[in-house]
KOLPAMI-621420 format. One record per residue (C-alpha): residue in one letter; x, y, z. Coordinates in pm, whole numbers, padded with zeros to 5 digits. Each point is the difference from the previous one (the first is absolute). Example, Ala and Ser with C-alpha at 12.3 -4.5 7.8 and 13.67 -1.06 7.14 Angstrom:
@r A; xx 01230; yy -00450; zz 00780
@r S; xx 00137; yy 00344; zz -00066
END
This chain:
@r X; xx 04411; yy 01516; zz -02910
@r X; xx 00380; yy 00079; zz 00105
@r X; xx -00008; yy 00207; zz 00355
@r X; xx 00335; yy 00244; zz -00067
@r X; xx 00206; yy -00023; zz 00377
@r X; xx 00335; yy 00169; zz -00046
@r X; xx 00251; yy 00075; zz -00299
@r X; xx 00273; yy -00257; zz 00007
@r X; xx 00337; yy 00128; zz -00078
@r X; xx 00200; yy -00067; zz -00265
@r X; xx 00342; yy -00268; zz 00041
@r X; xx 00207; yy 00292; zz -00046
@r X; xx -00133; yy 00202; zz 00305
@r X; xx 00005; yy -00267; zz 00227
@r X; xx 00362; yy -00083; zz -00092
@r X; xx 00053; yy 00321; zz 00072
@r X; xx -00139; yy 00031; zz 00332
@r X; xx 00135; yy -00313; zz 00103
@r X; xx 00340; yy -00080; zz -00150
@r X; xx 00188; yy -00323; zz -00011
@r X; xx 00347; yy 00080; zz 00183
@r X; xx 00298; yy -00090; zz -00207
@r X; xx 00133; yy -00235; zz 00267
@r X; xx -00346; yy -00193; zz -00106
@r X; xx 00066; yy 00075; zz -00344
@r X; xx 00319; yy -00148; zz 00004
@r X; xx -00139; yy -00330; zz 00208
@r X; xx -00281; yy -00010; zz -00254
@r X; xx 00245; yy -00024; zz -00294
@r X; xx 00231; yy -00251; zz 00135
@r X; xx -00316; yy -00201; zz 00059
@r X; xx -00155; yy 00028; zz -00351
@r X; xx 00309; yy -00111; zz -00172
@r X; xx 00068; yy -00300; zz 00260
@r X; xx -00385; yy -00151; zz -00066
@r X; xx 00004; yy 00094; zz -00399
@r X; xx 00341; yy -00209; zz -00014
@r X; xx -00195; yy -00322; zz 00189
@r X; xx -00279; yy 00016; zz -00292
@r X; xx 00280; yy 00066; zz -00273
@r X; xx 00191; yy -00286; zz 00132
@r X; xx 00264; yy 00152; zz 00061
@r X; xx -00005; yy -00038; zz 00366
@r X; xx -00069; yy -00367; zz 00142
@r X; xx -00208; yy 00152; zz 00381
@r X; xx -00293; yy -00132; zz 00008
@r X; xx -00324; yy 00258; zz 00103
@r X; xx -00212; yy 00008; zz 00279
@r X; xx -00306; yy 00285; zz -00049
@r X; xx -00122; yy -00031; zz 00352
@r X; xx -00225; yy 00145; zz 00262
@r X; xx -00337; yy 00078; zz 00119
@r X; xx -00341; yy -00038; zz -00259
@r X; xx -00035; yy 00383; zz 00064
@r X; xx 00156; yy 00244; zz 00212
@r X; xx -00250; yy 00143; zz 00194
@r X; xx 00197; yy 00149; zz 00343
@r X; xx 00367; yy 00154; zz -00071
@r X; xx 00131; yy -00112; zz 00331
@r X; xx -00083; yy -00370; zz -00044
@r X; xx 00126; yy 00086; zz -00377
@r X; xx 00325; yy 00178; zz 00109
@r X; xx 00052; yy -00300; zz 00285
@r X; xx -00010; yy -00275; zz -00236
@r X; xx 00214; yy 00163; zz -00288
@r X; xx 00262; yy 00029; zz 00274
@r X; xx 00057; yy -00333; zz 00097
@r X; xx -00057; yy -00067; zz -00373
@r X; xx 00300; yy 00214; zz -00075
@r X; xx 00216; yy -00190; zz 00288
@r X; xx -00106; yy -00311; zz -00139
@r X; xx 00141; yy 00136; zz -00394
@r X; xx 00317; yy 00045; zz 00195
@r X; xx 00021; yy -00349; zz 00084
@r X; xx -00108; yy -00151; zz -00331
@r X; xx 00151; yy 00228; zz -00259
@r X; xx 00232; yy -00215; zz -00216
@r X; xx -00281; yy -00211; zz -00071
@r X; xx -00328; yy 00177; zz 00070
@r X; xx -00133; yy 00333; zz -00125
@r X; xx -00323; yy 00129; zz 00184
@r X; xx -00229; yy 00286; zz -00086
@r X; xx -00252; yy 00082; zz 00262
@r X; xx -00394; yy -00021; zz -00102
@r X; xx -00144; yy 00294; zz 00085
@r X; xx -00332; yy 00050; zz -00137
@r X; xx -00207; yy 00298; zz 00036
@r X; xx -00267; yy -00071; zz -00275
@r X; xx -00214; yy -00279; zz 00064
@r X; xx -00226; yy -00199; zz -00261
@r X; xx -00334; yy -00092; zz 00129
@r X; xx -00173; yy -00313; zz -00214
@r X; xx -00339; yy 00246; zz 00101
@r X; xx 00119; yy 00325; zz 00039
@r X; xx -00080; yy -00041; zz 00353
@r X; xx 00235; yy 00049; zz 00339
@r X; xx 00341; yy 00182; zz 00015
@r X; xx 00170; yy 00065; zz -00312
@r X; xx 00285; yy 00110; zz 00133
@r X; xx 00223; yy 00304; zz 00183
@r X; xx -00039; yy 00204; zz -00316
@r X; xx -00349; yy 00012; zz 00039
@r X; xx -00067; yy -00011; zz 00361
@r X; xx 00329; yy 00110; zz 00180
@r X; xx -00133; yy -00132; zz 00300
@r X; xx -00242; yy -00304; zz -00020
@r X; xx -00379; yy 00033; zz 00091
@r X; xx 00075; yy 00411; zz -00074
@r X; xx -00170; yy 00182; zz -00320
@r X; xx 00179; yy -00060; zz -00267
@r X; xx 00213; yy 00314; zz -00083
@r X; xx 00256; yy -00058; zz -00306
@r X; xx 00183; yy 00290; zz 00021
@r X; xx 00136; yy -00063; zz 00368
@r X; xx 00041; yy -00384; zz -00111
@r X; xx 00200; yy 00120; zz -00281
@r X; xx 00243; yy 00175; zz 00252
@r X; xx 00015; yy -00276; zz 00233
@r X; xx 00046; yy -00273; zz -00258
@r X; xx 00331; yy 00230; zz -00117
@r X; xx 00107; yy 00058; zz 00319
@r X; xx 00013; yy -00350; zz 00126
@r X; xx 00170; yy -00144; zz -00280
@r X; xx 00274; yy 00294; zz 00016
@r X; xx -00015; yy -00141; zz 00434
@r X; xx 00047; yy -00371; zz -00131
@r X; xx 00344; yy 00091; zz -00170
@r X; xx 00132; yy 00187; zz 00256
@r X; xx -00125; yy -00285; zz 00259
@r X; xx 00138; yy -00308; zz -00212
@r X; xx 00202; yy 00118; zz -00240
@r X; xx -00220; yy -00177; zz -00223
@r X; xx -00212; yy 00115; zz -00272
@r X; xx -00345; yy -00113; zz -00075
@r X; xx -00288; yy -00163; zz -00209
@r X; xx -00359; yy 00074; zz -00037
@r X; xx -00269; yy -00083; zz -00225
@r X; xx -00095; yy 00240; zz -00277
@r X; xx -00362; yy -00029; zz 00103
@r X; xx -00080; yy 00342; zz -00211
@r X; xx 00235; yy 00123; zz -00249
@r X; xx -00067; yy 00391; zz 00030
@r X; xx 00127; yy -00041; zz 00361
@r X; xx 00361; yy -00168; zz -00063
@r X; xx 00148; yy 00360; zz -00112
@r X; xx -00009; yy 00087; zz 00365
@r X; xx 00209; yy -00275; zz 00118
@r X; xx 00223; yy -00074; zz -00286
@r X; xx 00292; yy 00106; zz 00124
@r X; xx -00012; yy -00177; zz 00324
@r X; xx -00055; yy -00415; zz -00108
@r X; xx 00176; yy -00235; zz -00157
@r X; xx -00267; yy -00239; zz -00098
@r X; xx -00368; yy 00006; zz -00122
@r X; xx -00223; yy -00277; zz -00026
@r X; xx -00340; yy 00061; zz -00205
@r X; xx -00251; yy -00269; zz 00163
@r X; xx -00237; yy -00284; zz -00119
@r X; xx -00339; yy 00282; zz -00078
@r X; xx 00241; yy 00238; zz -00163
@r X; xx 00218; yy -00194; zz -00229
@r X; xx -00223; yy 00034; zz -00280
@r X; xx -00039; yy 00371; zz -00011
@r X; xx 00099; yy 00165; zz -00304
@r X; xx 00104; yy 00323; zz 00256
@r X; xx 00201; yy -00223; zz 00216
@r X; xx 00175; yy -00170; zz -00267
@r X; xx 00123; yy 00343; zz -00193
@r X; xx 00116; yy 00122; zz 00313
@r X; xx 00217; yy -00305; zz 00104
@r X; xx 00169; yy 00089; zz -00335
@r X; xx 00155; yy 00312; zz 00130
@r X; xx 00069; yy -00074; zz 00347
@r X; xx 00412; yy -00033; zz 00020
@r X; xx -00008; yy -00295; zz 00320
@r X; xx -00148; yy -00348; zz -00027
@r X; xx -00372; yy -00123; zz -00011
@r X; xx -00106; yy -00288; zz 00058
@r X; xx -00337; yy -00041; zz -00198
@r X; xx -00194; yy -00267; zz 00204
@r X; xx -00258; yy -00294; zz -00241
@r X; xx -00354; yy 00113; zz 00043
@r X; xx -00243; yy -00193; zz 00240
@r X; xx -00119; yy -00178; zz -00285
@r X; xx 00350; yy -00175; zz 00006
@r X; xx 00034; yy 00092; zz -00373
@r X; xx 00400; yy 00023; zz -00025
@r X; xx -00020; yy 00131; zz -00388
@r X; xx -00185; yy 00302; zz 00160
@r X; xx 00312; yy 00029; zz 00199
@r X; xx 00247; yy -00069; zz -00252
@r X; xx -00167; yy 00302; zz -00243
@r X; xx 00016; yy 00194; zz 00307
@r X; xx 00349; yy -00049; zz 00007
@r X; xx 00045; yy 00056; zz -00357
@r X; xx -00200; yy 00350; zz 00014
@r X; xx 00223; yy 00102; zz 00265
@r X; xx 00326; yy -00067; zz -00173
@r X; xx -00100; yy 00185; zz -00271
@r X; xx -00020; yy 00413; zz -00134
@r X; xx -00330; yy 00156; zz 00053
@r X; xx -00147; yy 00373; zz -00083
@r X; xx -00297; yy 00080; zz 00243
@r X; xx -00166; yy 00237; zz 00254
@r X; xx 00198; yy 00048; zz 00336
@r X; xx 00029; yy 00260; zz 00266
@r X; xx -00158; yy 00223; zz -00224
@r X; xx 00227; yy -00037; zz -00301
@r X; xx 00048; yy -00188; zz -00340
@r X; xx 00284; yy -00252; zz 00111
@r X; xx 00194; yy -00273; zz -00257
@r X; xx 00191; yy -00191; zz 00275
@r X; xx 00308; yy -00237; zz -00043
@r X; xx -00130; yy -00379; zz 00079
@r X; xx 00059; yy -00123; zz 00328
@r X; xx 00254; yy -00335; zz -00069
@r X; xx -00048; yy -00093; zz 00384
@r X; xx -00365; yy -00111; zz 00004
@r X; xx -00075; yy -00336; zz 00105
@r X; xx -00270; yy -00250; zz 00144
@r X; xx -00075; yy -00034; zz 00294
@r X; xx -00179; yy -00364; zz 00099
@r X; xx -00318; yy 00009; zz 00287
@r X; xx -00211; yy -00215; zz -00105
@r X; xx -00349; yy 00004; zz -00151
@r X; xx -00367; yy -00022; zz 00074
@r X; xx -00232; yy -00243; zz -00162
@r X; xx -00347; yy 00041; zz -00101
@r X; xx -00137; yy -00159; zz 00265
@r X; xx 00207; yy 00197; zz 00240
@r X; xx 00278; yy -00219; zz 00101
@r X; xx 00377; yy 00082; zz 00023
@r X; xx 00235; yy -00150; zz -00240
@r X; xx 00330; yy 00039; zz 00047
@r X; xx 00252; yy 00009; zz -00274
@r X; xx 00358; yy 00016; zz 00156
@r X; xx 00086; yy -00431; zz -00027
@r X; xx 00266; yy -00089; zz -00238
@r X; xx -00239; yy -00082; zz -00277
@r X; xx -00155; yy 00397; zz -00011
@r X; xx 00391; yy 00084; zz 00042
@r X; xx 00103; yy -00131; zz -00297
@r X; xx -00284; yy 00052; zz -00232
@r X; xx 00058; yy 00363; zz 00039
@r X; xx 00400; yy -00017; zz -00049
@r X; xx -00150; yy -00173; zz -00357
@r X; xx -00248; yy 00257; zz -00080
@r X; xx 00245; yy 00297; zz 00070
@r X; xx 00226; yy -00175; zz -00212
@r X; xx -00219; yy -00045; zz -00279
@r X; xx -00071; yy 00429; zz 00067
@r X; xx 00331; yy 00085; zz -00003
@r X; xx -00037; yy 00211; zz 00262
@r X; xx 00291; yy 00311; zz 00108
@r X; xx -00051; yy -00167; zz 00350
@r X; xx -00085; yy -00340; zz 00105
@r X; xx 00002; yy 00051; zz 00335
@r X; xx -00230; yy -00081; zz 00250
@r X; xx -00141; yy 00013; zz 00383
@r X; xx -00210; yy -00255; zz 00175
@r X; xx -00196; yy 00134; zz 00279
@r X; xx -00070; yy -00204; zz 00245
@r X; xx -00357; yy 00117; zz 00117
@r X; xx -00359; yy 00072; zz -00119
@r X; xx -00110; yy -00314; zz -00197
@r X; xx 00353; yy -00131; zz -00040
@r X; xx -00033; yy -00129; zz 00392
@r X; xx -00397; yy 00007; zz -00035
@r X; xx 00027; yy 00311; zz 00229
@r X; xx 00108; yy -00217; zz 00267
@r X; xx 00383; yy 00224; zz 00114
@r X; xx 00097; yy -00258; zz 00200
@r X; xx 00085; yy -00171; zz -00331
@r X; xx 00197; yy 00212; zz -00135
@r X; xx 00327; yy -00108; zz 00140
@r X; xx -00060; yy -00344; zz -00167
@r X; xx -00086; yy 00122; zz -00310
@r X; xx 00319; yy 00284; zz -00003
@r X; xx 00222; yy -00392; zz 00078
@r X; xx -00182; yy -00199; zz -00289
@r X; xx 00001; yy 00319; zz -00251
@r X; xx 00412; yy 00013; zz 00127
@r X; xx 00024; yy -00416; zz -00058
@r X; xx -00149; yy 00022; zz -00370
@r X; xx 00293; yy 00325; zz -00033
@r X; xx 00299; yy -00239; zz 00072
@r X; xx -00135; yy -00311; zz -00178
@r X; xx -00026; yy 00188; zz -00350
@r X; xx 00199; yy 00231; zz -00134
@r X; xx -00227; yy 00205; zz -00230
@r X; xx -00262; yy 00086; zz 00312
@r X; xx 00330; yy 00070; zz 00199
@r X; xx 00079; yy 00270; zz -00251
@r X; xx -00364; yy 00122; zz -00042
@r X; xx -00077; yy -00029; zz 00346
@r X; xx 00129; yy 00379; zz 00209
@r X; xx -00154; yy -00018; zz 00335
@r X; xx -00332; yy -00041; zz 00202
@r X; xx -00285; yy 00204; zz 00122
@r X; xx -00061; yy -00079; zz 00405
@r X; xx -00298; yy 00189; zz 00205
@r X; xx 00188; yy 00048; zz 00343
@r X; xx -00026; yy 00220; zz 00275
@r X; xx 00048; yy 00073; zz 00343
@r X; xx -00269; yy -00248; zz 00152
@r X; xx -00106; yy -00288; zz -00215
@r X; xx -00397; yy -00028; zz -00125
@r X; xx -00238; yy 00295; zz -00012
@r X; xx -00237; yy 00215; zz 00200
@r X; xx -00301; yy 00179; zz -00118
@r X; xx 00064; yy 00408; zz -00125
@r X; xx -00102; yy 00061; zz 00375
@r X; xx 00253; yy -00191; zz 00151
@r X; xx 00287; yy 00145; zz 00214
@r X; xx 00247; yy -00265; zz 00004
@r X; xx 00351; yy 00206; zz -00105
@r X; xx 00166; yy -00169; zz -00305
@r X; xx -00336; yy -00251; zz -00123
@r X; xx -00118; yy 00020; zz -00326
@r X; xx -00357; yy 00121; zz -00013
@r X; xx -00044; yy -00076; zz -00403
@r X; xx 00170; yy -00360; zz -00051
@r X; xx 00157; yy -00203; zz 00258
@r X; xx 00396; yy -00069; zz -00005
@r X; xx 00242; yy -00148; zz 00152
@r X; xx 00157; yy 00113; zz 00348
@r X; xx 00325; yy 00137; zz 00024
@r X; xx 00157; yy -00327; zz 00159
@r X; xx -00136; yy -00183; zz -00281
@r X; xx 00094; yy 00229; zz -00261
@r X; xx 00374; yy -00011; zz 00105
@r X; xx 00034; yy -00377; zz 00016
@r X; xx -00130; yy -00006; zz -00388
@r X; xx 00260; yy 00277; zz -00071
@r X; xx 00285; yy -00231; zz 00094
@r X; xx -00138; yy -00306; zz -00132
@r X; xx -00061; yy 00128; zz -00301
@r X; xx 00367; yy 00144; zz 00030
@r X; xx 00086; yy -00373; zz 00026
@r X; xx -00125; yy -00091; zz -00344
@r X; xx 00203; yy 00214; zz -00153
END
């Protein structure tokens, strides 16, 4: 039985409501056409998608995309960076927060229609605070209408990448997304992901009939897998490198790009790892040429405060879903990753 709570409504209102300046408009475009150049090839920087698992508190959000956008400054000829900012959360269960578009405030009913506003108004605060434009995760396709025009990369995750829904809709979306393998580990899962994203569709969206264009910018994205047993495997070495440059080879692909995060079972969900893992994944780029040109950037969990806390916990800047790295940490990767390059 479905309990009706409130009318959600439509893109097109909220838009309305809430505009996107055209200073931001402007900052978003510049920043669309500088990442779609890194995964054309045309542009040699090298991408960073980093930030918290899940932004839960703006002010810790708005803090850390700040130095983040200082740190761009520093970095630039080499380095571009899009902030993680996450407001949908999977849950393996269904169980604990999912997220600022459910629960604008964590441990608070869940009320979608304020988390809608709040999710749009943060990422419109993140531009204006960094200059930079954002990524999220596309956890449910009906929502991404009310944030298309303000990010400049989508990721669909592990428990959605086989979802006819998702995979249609990645098809029409004009910015890169990064389709992550399964948790099975399968990568031909991922690699017909891929495929149904670069290509035309027809289907049921936002309440219309839509035939959309093929999206020539999706791409894996590398986390690992789970085993049946439960274990993490990871699959970022040089070996799972270049058996997938082979396989999207032998697909012929639009894009054979590709981005490695450095988390979940890649670093067995240990984050202190990661920075190891970004240095190996960065070694295996310079020693051969084809995962050098296949190879776009990394996925890093950081935040303000390195580790976790529990939903209740009031530590500003600390991850409450996964743990990340701390700021300190996070800038020391940034620059030696900058020296691989």
């Amino acid at each position: 039985m479905f309990k009706y709570i409130q009318k959600i409504p439509h893109p097109d209102e909220v838009k309305e409501i809430m505009p996107l300046s055209n200073e931001l408009k402007l900052i978003k475009e510049k920043r669309d056409q500088e990442i779609k150049k890194i995964f054309t090839g045309e542009s040699d920087q090298f991408i960073l998608i980093i930030g918290p698992c899940s932004a839960h508190c703006e002010s810790s959000v708005l803090e850390y995309v700040s130095k983040l956008g200082k740190l761009q400054d520093k970095v630039k000829d080499k380095i571009l960076m899009i902030p993680r900012v996450y407001t949908n959360k999977p849950r393996t269960t269904g169980e604990g927060y999912k997220g600022m578009l459910h629960q604008p405030i964590p441990n608070q009913a869940p009320d979608m229609l304020e988390g809608i506003r709040k999710i749009r108004s943060l990422q419109m605060k993140v531009i204006k605070a960094s200059g930079l434009t954002s990524a999220d995760e596309m956890l449910y396709p009906t929502n991404y209408p009310y944030v298309e025009d303000l990010l400049s990369y989508i990721a669909v995750g592990a428990r959605s990448v086989e979802n006819q829904k998702h995979r249609l809709t990645v098809s029409g979306v004009e910015v890169p997304v990064g389709m992550k393998n399964p948790t099975s580990g399968d990568l031909l899962v991922m690699l017909n992901s891929i495929k149904a994203g670069q290509l035309s569709h027809n289907f049921i969206y936002n309440g219309y009939e839509v035939e959309t264009s093929g999206n020539p910018l999706a791409h894996g994205i590398l986390r690992g897998a789970v085993n049946q047993y439960g274990r993490n495997i990871p699959n970022y070495h040089f070996e799972d490198l270049m058996y997938l440059a082979e396989k999207y080879g032998e697909r012929g692909l639009l894009n054979q790009a590709l981005i490695v995060d450095a988390n979940h079972a890649n670093s067995m969900k240990q984050y202190q790892e990661q920075p190891r893992i970004a240095l190996e994944v960065m070694k295996s780029r310079n020693y051969n040429p084809l995962i050098k040109k296949m190879v776009k950037g990394l996925m890093v969990e950081s935040y303000l405060v390195e580790g976790k806390q529990s939903e209740n916990g009031t530590v500003k800047g600390q991850s409450i879903t996964d743990a990340c790295l701390g700021w300190d940490q996070t800038e020391r990767l940034v620059y030696d990753i900058m020296e691989q390059l």
